[in-house]
Each structure stands twice: as structure tokens, then as C-alpha cells.
Backbone bond lengths (Angstrom), bond angles and torsions (degrees), N, CA, C in turn:
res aa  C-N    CA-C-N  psi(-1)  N-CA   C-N-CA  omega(-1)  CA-C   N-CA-C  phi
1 X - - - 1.466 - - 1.519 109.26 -
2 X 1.583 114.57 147.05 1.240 118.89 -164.26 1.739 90.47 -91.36
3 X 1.458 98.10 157.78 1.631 121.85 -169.75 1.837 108.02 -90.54
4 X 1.057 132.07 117.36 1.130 128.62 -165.66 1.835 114.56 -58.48
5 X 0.972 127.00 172.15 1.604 132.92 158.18 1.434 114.14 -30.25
6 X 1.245 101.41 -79.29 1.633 102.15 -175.06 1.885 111.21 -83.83
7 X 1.182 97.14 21.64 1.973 87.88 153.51 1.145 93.81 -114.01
8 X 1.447 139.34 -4.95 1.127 116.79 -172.50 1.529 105.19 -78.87
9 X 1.880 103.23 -44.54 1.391 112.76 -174.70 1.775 114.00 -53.84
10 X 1.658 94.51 -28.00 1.487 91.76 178.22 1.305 117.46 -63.68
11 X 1.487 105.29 -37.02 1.342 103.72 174.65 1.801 146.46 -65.26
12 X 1.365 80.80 -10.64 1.886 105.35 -177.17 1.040 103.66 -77.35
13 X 1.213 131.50 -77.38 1.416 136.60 137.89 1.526 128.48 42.79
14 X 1.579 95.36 -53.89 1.770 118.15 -173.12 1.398 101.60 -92.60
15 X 1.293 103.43 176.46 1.759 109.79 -172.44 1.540 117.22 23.36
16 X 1.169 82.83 71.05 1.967 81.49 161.31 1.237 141.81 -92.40
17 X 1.621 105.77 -4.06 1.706 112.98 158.01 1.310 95.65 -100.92
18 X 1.307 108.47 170.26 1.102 126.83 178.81 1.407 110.14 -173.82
19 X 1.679 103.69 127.36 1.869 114.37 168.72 1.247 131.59 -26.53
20 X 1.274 149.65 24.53 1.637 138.69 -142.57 1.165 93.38 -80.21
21 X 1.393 140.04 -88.04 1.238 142.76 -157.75 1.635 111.99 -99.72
22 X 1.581 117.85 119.33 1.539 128.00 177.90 1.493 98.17 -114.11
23 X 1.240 104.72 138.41 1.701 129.43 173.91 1.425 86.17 -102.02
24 X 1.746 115.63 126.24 0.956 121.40 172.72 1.673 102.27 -107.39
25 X 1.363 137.17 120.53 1.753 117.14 176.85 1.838 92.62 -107.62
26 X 1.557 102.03 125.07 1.437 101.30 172.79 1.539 100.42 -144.02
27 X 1.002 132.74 156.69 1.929 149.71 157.93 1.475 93.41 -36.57
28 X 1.473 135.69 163.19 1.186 155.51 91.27 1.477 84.39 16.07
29 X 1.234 119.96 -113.81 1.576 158.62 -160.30 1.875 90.92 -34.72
30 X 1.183 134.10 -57.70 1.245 141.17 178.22 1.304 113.32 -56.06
31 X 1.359 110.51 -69.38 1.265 98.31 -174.04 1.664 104.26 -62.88
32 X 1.223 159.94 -51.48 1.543 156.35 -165.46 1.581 78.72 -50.19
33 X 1.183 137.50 -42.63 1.621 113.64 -156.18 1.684 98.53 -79.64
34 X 1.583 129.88 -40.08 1.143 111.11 -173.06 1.677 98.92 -85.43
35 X 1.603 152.73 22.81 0.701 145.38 151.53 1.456 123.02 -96.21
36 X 1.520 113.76 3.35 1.514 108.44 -170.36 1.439 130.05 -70.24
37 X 1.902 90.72 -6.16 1.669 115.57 161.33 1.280 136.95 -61.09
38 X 1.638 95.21 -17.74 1.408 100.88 -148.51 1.619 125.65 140.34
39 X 1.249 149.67 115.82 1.153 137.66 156.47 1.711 126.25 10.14
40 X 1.369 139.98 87.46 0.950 149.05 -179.63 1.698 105.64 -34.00
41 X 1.301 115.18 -67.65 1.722 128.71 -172.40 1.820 95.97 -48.18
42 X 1.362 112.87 -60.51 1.447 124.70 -177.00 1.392 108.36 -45.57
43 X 1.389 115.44 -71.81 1.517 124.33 -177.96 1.206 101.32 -39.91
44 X 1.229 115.38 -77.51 2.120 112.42 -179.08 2.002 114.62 -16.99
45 X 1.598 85.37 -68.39 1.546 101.81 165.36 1.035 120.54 -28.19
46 X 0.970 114.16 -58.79 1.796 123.81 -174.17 1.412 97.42 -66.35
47 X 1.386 103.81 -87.32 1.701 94.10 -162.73 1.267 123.54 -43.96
48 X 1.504 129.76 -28.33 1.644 129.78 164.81 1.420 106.21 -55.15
49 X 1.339 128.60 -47.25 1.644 124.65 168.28 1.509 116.91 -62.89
50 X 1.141 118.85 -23.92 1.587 115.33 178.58 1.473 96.66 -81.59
51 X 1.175 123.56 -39.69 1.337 118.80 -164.47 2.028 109.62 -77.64
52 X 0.944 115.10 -29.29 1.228 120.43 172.28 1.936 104.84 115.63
53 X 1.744 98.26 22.11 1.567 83.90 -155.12 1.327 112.84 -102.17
54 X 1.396 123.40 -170.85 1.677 118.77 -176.71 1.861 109.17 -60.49
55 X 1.015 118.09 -177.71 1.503 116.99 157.28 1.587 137.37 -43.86
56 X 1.035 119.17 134.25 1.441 130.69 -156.58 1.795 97.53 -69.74
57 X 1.169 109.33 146.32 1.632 102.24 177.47 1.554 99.32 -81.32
58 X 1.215 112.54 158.44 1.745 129.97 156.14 1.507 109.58 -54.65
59 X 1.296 90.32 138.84 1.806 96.84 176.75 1.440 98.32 -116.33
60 X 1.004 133.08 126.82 1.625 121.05 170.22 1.333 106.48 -110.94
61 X 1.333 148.36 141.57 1.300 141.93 -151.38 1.799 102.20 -117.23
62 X 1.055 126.12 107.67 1.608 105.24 157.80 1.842 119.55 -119.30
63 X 1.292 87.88 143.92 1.647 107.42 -178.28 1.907 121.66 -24.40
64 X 1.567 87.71 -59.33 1.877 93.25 179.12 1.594 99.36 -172.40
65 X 1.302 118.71 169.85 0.750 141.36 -152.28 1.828 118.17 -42.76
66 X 1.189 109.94 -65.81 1.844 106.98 162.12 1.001 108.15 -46.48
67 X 1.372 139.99 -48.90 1.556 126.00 -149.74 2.008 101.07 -77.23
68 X 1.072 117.61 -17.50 1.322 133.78 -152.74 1.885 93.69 -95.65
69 X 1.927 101.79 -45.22 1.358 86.39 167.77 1.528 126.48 -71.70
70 X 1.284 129.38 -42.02 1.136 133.61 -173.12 1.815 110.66 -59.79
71 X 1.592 95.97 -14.03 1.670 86.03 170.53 1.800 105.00 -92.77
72 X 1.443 117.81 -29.12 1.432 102.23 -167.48 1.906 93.67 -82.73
73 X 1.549 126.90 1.05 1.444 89.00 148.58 1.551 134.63 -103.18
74 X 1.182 98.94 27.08 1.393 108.58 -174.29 1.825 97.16 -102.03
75 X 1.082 120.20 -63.44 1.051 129.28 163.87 1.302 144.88 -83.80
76 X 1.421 133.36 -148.76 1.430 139.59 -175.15 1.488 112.07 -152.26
77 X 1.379 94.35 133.67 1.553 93.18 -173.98 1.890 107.92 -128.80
78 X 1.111 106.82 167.53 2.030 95.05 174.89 1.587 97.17 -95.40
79 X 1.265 121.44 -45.45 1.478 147.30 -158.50 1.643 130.38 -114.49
80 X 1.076 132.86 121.37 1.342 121.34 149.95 1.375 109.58 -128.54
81 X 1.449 96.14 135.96 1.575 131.23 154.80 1.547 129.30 -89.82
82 X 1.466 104.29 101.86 1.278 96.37 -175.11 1.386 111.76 -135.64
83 X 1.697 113.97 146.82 1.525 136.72 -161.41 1.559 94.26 -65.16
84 X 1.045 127.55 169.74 1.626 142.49 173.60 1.471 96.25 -69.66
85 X 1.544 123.60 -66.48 1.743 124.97 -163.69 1.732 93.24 -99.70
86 X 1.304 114.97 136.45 1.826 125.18 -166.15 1.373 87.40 -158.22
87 X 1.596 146.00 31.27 1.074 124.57 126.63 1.407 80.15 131.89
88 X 1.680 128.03 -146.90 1.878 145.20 -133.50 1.875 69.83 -85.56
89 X 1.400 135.89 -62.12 1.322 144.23 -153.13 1.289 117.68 -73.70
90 X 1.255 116.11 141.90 1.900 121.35 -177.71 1.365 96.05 -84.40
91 X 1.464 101.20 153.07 1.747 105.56 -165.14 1.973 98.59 -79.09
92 X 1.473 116.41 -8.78 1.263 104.95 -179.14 1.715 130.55 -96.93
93 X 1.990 91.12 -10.57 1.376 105.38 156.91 1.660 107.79 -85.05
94 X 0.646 125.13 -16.35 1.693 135.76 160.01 1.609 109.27 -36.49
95 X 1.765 78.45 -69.06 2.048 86.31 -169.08 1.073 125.71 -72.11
96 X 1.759 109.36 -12.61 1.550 117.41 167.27 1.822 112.03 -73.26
97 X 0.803 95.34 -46.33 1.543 94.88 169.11 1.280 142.01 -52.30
98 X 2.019 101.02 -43.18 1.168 121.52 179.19 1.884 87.02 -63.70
99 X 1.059 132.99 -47.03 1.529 137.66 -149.54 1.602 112.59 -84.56
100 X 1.644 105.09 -25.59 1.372 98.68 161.16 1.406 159.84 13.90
101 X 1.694 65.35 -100.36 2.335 94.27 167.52 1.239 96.70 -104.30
102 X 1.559 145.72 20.23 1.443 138.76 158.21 1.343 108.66 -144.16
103 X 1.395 141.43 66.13 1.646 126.17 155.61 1.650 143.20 -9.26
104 X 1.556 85.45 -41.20 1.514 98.51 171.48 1.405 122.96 -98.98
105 X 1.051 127.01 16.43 1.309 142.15 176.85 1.511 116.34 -84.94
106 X 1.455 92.35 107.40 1.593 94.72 -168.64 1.532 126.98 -76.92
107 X 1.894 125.50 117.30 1.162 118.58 -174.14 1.578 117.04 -114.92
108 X 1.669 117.51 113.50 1.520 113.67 -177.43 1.577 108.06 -99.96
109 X 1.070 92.21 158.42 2.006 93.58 179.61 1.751 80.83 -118.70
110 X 1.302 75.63 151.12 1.809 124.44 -175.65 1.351 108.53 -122.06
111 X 1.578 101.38 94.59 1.931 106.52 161.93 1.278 106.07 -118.66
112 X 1.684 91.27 134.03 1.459 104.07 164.63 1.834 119.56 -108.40
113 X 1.047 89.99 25.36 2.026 104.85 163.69 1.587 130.87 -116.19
114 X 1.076 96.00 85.61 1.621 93.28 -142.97 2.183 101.98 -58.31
115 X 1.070 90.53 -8.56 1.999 97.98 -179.49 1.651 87.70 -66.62
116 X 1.138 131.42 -40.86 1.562 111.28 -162.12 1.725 113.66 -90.78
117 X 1.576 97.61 23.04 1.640 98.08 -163.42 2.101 104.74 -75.80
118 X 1.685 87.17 -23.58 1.376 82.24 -160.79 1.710 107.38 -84.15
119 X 1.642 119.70 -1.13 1.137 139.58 179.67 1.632 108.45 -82.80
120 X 1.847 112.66 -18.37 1.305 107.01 167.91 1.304 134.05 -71.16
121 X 1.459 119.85 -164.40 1.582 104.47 171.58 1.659 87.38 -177.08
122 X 1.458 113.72 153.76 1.986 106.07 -172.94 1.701 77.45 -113.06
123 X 1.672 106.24 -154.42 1.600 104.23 -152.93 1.360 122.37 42.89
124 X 1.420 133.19 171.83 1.341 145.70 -163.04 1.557 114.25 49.25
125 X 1.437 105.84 29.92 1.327 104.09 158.21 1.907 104.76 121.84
126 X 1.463 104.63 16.28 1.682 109.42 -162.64 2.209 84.12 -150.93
127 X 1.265 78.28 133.80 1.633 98.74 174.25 1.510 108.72 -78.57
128 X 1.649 92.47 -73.76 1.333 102.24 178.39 1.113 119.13 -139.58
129 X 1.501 117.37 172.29 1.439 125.03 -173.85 1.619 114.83 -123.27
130 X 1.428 112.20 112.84 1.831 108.35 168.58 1.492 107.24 -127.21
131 X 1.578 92.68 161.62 1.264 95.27 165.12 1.455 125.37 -138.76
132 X 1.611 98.89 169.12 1.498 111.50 -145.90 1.686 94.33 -93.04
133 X 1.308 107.55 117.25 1.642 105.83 166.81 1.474 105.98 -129.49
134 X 1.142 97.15 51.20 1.699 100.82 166.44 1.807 115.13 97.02
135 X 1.320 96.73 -43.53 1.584 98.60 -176.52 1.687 118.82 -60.05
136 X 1.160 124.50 101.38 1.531 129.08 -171.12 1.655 102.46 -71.62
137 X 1.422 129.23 7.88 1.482 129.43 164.13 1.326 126.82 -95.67
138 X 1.297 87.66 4.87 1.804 98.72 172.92 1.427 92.47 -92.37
139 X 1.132 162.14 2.14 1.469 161.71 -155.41 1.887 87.04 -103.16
140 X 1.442 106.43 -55.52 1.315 113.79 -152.54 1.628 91.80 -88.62
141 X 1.371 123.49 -15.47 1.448 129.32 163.40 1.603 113.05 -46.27
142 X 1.382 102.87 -79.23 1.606 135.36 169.09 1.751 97.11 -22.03
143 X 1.258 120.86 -73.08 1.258 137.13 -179.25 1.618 118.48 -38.31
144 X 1.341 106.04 -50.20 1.491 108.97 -173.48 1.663 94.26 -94.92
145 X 1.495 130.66 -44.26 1.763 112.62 174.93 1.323 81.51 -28.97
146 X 1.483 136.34 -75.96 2.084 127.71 -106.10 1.542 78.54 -66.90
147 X 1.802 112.86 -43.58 1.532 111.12 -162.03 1.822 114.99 -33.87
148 X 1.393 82.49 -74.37 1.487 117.20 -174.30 1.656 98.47 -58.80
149 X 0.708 159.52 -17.73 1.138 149.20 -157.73 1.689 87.48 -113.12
150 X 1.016 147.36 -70.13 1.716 129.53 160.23 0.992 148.87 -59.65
151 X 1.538 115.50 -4.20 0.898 139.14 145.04 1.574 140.58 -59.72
152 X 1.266 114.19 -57.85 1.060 160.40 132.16 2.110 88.82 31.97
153 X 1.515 87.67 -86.16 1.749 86.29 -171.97 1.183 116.65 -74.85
154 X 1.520 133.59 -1.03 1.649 144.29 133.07 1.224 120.46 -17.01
155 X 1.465 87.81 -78.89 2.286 101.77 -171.75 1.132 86.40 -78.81
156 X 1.488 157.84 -35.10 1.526 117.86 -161.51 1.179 104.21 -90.23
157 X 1.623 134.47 -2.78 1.631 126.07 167.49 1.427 101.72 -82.34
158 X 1.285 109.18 -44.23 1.599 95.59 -173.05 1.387 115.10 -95.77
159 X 1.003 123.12 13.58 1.817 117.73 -158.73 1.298 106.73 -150.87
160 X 1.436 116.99 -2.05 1.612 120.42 -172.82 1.348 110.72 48.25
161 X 1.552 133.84 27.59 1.322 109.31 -151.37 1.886 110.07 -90.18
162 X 1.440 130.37 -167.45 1.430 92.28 -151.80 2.049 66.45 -122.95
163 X 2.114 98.97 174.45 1.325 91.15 -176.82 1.575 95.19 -139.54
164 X 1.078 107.97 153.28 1.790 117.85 178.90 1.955 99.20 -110.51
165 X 1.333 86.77 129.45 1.702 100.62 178.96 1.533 105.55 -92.89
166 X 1.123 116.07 147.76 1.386 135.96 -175.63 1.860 118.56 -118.21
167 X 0.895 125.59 87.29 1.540 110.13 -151.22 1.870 89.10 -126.04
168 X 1.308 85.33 127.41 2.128 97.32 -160.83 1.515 99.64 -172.30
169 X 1.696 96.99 112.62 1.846 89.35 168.85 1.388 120.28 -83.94
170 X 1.826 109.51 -6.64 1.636 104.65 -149.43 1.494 77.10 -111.71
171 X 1.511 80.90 108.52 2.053 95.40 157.65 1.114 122.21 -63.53
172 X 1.468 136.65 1.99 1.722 124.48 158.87 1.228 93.84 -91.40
173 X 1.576 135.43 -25.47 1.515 114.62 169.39 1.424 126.29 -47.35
174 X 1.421 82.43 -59.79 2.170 106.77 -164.39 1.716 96.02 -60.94
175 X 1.496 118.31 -42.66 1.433 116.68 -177.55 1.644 105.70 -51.71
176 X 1.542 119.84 -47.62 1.156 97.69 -163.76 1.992 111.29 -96.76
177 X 1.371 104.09 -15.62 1.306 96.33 167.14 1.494 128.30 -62.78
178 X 1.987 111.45 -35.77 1.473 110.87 168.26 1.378 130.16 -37.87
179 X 1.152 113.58 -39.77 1.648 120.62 176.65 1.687 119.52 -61.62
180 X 1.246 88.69 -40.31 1.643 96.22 -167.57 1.552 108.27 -74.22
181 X 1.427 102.07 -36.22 1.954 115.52 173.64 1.325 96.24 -51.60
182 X 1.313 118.69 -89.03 1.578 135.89 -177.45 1.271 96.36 -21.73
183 X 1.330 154.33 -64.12 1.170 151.63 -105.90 1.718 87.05 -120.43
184 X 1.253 111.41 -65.42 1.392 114.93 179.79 1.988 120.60 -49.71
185 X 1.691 101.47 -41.02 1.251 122.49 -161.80 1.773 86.47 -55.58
186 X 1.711 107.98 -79.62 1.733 129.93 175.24 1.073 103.60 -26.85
187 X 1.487 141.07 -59.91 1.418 134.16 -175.45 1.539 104.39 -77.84
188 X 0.624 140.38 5.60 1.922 135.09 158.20 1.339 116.76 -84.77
189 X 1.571 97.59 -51.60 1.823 105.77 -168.51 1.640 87.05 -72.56
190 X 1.392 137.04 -30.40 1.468 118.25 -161.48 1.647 92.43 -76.80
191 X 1.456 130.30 -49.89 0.980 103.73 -146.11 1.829 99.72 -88.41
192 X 1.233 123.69 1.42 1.311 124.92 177.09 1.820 92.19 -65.39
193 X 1.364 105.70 -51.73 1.650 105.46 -168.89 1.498 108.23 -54.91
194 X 1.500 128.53 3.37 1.150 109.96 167.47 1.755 119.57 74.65
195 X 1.157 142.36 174.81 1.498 142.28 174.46 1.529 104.99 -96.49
196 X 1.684 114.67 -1.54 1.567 81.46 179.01 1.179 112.31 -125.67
197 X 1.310 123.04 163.97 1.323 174.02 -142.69 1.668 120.48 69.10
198 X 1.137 126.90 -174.67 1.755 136.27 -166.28 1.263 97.73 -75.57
199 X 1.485 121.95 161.99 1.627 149.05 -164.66 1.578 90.52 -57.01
200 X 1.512 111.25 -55.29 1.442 109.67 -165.15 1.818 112.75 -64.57
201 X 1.112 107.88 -29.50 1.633 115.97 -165.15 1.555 88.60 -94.45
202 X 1.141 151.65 -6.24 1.098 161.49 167.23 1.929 107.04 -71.74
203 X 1.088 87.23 -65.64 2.227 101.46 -176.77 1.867 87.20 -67.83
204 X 1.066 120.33 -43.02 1.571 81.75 -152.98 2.147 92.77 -89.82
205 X 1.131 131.31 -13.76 1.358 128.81 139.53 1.533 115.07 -24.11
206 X 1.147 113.61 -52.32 1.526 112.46 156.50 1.054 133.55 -16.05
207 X 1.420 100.75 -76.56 1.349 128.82 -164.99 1.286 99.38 -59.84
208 X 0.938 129.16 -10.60 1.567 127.90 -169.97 1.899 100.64 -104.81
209 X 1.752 136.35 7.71 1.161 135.75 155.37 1.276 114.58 -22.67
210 X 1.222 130.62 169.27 1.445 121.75 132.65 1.710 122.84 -77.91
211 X 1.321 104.35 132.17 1.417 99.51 155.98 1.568 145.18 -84.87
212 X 1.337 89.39 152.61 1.825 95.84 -165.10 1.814 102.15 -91.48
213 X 1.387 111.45 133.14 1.106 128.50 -176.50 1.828 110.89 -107.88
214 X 1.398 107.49 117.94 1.868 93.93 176.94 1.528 109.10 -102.38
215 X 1.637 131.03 127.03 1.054 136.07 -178.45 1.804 102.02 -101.64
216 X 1.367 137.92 125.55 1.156 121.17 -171.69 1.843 98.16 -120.47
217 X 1.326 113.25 25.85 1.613 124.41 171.08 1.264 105.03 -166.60
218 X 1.542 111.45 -165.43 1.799 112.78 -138.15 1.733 77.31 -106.05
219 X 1.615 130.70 -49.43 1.529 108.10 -157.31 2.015 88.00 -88.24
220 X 1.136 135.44 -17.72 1.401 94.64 -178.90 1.338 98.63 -66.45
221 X 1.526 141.42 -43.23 1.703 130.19 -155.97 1.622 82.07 -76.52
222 X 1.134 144.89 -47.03 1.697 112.60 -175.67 1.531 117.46 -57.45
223 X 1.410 121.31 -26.23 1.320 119.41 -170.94 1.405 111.12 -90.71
224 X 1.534 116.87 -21.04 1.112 112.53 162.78 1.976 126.18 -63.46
225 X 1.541 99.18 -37.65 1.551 123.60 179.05 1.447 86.46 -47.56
226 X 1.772 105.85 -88.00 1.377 109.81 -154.07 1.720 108.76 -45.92
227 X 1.111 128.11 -21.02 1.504 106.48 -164.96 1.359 101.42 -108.99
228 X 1.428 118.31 -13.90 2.249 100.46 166.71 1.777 94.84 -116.12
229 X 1.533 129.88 36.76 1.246 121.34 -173.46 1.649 98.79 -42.10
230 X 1.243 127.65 -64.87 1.667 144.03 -161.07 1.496 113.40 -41.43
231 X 1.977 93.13 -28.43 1.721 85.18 -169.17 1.721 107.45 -136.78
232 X 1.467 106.90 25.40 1.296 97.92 144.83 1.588 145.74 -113.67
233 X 1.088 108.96 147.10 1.364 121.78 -152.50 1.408 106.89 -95.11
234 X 1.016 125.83 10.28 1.981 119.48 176.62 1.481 96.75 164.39
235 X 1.437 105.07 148.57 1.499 97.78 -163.89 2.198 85.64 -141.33
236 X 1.377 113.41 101.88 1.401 116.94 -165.01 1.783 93.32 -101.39
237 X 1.749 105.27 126.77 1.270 122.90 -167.19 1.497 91.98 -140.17
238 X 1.804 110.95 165.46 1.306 120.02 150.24 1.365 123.50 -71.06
239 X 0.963 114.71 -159.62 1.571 132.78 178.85 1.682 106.89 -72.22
240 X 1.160 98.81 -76.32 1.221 132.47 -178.37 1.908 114.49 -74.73
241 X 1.179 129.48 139.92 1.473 136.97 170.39 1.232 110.56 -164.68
242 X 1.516 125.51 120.39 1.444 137.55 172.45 1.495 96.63 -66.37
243 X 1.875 110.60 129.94 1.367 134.28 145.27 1.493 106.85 -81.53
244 X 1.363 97.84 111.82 1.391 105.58 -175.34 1.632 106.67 -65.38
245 X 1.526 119.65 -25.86 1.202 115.63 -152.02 1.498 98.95 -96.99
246 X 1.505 135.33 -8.20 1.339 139.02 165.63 1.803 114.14 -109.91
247 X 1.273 101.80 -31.88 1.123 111.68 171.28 1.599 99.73 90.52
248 X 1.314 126.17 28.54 1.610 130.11 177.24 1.436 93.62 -96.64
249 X 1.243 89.12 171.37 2.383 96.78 165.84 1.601 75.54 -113.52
């Protein structure tokens, strides 16, 4: 059954950022490793078509670190993804730069060595940190967190929509559980939506998912709790979580 006028309008409403254009900065040597799957642009493609979802964002690829700035002042990007080594520059004087002339411009580093994970650190110019163990759906992971994660207090004022918490410090965890959420979440809400109405009234039904929230310590997942307590629906943790304020897990 077709969706009336004003669910549709309700539905526009939701997701109002959205991924279009990602600056990817990787090595020669880096990028061949996250392409040894396959075409990066393609892969995206695909999994947004397997998944039932809108259009795949642009990946534009640059070499290392300068070449990557001289494109974000030429252009506009939603995203950057960038490798740990990007050439003469550290990827965290990178992210200060990239952040400059945009604050809100979200920058994740991408390691695929998992020995140098504990040598990382996010802030100083890096949001977040994942890593690459092969799965090319963590790309399309990365993409929908940035969504959902600014989105987030959008659809639940206007859309009631409901949200699942994610609370994980170990980024080879959260890297490989993101995929499987995403993947599982899209194939539920599609097949709850049933076969009817048109392609378009279908995608923006979407938009109305729940979003996935990642907490990677004890007060962001409390601050996330206290402020959508009403509308989340499962809240996936380890065993274990340091209270910073007693110092117990």
C-alpha cells in the first residue's frame, strides 16, 4: 500500500546529512590493499544496491596528505578517510588542517596493522579510529555511523525514530561488529516495509530505521542513554566497562 502525502513529508524530513562525497587519503601501497577486493567506487555500489539503499557516495582517492588538501580547497567533501602514513605529513597534523576551514567535518583514520592500534589516539584532529581487516562493508559502515551519528537528534524530534547503542572501546571489535548491525538492521526494516509502495516511497521509509550510535567509553554511552533514554531499543556492550568515576568495570 502506497504511503500517503504527509508520511511522505514526514519522511523527508529525516536524514538530512548525508555521505555524498568521501576524500579517501591512502599510499599507492594502501589503497591496492583496500582494493585487492575489487574496485573501491564499485564495491560501495554494490553493497548500497544489495542493501536496498539510496546512491553510493563518491570516493575520490588522493595519494597523501598535500594532494588531499589542495582538493578539499577546491572542493567539498561530507567525509574523510584517512590511512595512518599519507606521505612527508602525520595523519593528525592532517586532520587539523583538514578541520580548519570546516570543524564539523568528519575525519576517521583507517589502520590496517592492528600492532600500531595501541600507538593511536582520536582527537588532535581524528574523530575516529577503525580498522581494516579485509571486510569492504565497514567503508559503508563508517558512512552511515557519520550519518546517524548527526542525524541522530533530527529523526528522533521529528520522526520518533528509535536508536540502538553500541558501547565498545576495542576498535577491531566495533570495526567488525558495525557491518554486521548495518547489514542486519537494513534487512529487517526492508523486509518489515513489506513490497508495497514505489522505489522512492520505499528509500525514504528508510530513513525512518533506527540509528546506530557508537559509545567508545562509559560517560559518552551514559550521555547518549540519558538524552534518547525513550527511544532506544537495545543497547549492545561488552562484558566488562571502566566507571571512570570509581574506577570498577
Amino acid at each position: 500500500m502506497a504511503v500517503g502525502i504527509s508520511d511522505l513529508q514526514s519522511f523527508e524530513r529525516l536524514t538530512p546529512f548525508r555521505v555524498r562525497d568521501v576524500l579517501l587519503v591512502a599510499s599507492p601501497f594502501d589503497h591496492y590493499l583496500l582494493e585487492e577486493s575489487g574496485y573501491l567506487a564499485e564495491i560501495m555500489r554494490r553493497e548500497y544496491t544489495d542493501l536496498n539503499l539510496s546512491q553510493a557516495p563518491r570516493i575520490i582517492h588522493s595519494h597523501d596528505a598535500d594532494d588531499a588538501l589542495e582538493l578539499l580547497a577546491n572542493r567539498d567533501f561530507d567525509l574523510i578517510i584517512t590511512m595512518v602514513r599519507v606521505g612527508t605529513m602525520d595523519p593528525y597534523a592532517f586532520g587539523r588542517r583538514a578541520k580548519r576551514d570546516n570543524p564539523d567535518l568528519p575525519v576517521i583514520m583507517l589502520s590496517h596493522n592492528t600492532r600500531e592500534l595501541a600507538t593511536l589516539h582520536t582527537g588532535d584532529g581524528i574523530d575516529r579510529i577503525f580498522v581494516w581487516t579485509g571486510d569492504s562493508r565497514i567503508l559503508l559502515s563508517i558512512c552511515k555511523l557519520i550519518e546517524d551519528e548527526k542525524n541522530a537528534e533530527n529523526d528522533v524530534e521529528n520522526g520518533d525514530v528509535q536508536v540502538i547503542l553500541l558501547v565498545e572501546d576495542s576498535r577491531r571489535f566495533y570495526s567488525a561488529y558495525l557491518p554486521l548491525l548495518y547489514s542486519q538492521l537494513v534487512n529487517q526494516t526492508t523486509r518489515l516495509m513489506g513490497e508495497g509502495g514505489n522505489l522512492y516511497e520505499r528509500l525514504l521509509r528508510l530513513r525512518a530505521r533506527a540509528k546506530i550510535l557508537l559509545a567508545s567509553d562509559y560517560p559518552t554511552a551514559k550521555s547518549i542513554i540519558d538524552k534518547y533514554h525513550h527511544n532506544i531499543i537495545g543497547v549492545f556492550t561488552d562484558g566488562k566497562f571502566p566507571d571512570p568515576e570509581d574506577g570498577r568495570d
